[in-house]
C-alpha positions in Angstrom: 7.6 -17.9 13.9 4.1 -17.6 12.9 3.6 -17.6 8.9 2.7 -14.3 7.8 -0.9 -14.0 6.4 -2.1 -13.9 2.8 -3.3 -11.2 1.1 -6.8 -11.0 -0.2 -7.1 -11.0 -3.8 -8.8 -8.2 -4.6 -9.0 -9.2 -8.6 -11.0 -12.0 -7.4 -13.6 -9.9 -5.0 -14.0 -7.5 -7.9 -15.3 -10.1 -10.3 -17.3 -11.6 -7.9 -19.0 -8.5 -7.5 -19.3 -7.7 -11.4 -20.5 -11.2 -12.2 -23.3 -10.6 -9.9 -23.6 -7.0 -11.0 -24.1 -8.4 -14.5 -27.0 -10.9 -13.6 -28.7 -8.1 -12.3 -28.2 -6.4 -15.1 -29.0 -9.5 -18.1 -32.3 -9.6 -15.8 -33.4 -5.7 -16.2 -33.0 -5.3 -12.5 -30.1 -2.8 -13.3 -28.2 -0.7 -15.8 -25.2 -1.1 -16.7 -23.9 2.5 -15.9 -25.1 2.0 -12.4 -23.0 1.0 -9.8 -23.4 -3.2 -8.1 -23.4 -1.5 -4.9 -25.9 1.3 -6.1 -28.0 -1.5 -8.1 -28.3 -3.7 -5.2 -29.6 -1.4 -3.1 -32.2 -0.7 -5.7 -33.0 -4.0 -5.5 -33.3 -4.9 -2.1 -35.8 -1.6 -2.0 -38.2 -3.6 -4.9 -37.7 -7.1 -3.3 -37.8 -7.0 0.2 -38.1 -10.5 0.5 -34.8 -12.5 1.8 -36.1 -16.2 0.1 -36.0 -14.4 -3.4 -33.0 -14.7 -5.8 -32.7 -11.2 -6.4 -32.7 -10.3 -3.0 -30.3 -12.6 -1.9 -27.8 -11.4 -5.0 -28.2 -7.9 -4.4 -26.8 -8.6 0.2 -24.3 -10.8 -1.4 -23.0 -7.7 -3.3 -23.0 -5.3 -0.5 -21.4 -7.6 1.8 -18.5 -8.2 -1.0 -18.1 -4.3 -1.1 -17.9 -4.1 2.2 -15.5 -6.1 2.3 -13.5 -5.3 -0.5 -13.7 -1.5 0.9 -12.3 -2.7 4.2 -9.4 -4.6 2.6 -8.8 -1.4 0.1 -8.7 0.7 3.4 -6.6 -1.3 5.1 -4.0 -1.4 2.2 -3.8 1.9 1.9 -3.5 2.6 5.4 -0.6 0.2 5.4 1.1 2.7 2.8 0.8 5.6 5.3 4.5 7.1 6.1 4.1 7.1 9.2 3.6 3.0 9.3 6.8 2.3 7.1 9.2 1.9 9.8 6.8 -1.1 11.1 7.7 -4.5 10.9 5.3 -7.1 9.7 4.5 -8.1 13.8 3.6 -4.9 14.6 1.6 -4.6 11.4 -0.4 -7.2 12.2 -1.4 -5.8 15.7 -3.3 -2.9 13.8 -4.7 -4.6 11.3 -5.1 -8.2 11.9 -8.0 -9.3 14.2 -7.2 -13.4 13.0 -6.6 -14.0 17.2 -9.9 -11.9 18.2 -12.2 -13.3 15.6 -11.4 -16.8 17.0 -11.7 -16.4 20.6 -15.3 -14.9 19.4 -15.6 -17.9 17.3 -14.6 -20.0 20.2 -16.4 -18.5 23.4 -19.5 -19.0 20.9 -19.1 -22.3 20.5 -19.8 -23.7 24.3 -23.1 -22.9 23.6 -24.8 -24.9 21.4 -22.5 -28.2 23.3 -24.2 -27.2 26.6 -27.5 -27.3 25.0 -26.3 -30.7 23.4 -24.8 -31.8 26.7 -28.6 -30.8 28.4 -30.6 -32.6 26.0 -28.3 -36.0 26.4 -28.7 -35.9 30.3 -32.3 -35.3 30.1 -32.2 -38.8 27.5 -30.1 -40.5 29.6 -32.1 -39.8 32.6 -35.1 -41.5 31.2 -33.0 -44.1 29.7 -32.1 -45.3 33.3 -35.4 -45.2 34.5 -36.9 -46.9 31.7 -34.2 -49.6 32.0 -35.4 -50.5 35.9 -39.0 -51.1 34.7 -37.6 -53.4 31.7 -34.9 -55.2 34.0 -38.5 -56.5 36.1 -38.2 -54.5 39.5 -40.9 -53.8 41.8 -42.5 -50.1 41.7 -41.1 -49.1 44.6 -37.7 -49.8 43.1 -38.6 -48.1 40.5 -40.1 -45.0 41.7 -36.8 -44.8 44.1 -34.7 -44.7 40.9 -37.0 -42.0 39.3 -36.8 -39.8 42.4 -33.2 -40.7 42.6 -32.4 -39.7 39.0 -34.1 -36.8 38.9 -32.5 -35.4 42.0 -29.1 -36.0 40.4 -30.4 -34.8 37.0 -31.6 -31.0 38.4 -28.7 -30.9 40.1 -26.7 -31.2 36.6 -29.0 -29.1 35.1 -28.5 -26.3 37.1 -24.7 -26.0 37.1 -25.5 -26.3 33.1 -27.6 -23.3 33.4 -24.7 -21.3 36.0 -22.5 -22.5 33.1 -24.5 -20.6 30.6 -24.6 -17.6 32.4 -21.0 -17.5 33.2 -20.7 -18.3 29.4 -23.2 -15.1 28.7 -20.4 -12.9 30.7 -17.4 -14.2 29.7 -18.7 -13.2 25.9 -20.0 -10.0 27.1 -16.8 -8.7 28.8 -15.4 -10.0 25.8 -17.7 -8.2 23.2 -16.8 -4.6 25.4 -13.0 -5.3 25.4 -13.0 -6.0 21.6 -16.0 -4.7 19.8 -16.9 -4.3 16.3 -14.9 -7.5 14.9 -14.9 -7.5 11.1 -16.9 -11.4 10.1 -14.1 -12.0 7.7 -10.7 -11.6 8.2 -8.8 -9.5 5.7 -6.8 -11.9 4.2 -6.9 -15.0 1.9 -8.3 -17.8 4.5 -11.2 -14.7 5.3 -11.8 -14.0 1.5 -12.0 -17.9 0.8 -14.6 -18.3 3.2 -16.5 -15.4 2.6 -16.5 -16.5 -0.9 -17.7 -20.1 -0.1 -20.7 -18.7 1.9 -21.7 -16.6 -0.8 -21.4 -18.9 -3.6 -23.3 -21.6 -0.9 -26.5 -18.6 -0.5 -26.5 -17.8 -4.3 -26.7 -21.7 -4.9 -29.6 -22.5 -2.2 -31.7 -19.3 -3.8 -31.4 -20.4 -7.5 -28.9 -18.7 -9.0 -27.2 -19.4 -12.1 -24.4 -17.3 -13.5 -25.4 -15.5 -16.6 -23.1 -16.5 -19.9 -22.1 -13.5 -21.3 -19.2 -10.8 -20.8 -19.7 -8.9 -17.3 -20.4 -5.6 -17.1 -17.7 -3.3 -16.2 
């Protein structure tokens, strides 16, 4: 039986958003009787520019309230009488995309390896040819290997490239069965990594917390 899914801690989202609310705020880019999600879009209308740290605070805010919208829509839809009778497995098939989110995740992955897998043939191709001229054979030796590799090379190549394109369907019959997947699951595991890759932007932009009480 599969273990049943955390919930997200929506204590947590809320004072990730405030904390950044209140660096906007110890900064003059906000007041305090404005709302994060109002203030950030304030602020990405005066800094357009992503590389900025005041940019990059204010999408980190609306991508937590998005989030932490979804999750509070998604709680209280679970509350709706007409989804009491449900048990927890059938919950799960209206509200937890965990299984399409990783075949996304995993039909996206083949292609970066096939581009990997294209750029180590091409090496070893010249590798080999490279290798005849060092091991002392004659040039005709040698340009039979090139011709040879090459020939074998293309032909790799090219079932790379129908690969690709099958890969290209697969994820778009995929993308028109399931569309609109949420990035983050709604649950612990999908708040825990949405928090890393925020905390990870805010760090690579500059940020530094402000010390003081956040606004509420």
């Amino acid at each position: 039986m599969a273990t049943k899914p955390k919930e997200v801690p929506c204590e947590e989202v809320i004072d990730c958003i405030d904390e950044l609310h209140f660096w906007l705020v110890s900064r003059n880019l906000a007041k305090r009787n404005v709302g994060a999600l109002k203030a950030s879009f304030d602020v990405l209308y005066r800094y357009p520019d992503e590389s900025r740290v005041e940019n990059v605070v204010a999408r980190c805010i609306h991508e937590l309230d998005e989030f932490l919208v979804a999750e509070q829509r998604r709680a209280k839809a679970l509350q709706a009488p007409h989804l009491q009778h449900l048990n927890d497995e059938d919950k799960s098939l209206l509200f937890d995309a965990g299984p399409e989110v990783e075949t996304d995740k995993a039909i996206r992955a083949f292609e970066p390896k096939l581009a990997h897998l294209k750029r180590l043939l091409e090496q070893v191709a010249m590798r080999k040819v490279l290798r005849t001229k060092l091991k002392g054979f004659d040039d005709a030796v040698v340009s039979a290997t090139r011709t040879e590799t090459r020939v074998f090379a293309e032909c790799a190549f090219e079932q790379l490239e129908l690969a690709q394109r099958k890969l290209a369907i697969v994820l778009e019959a995929f993308q028109t069965m399931c569309p609109a997947l949420p990035e983050h699951e709604l649950t612990l595991s999908g708040w825990r990594k949405l928090e890393r890759s925020v905390r990870k932007r805010l760090r690579a932009a500059g940020y530094e917390a402000a010390i003081a009480e956040r606004a509420r």
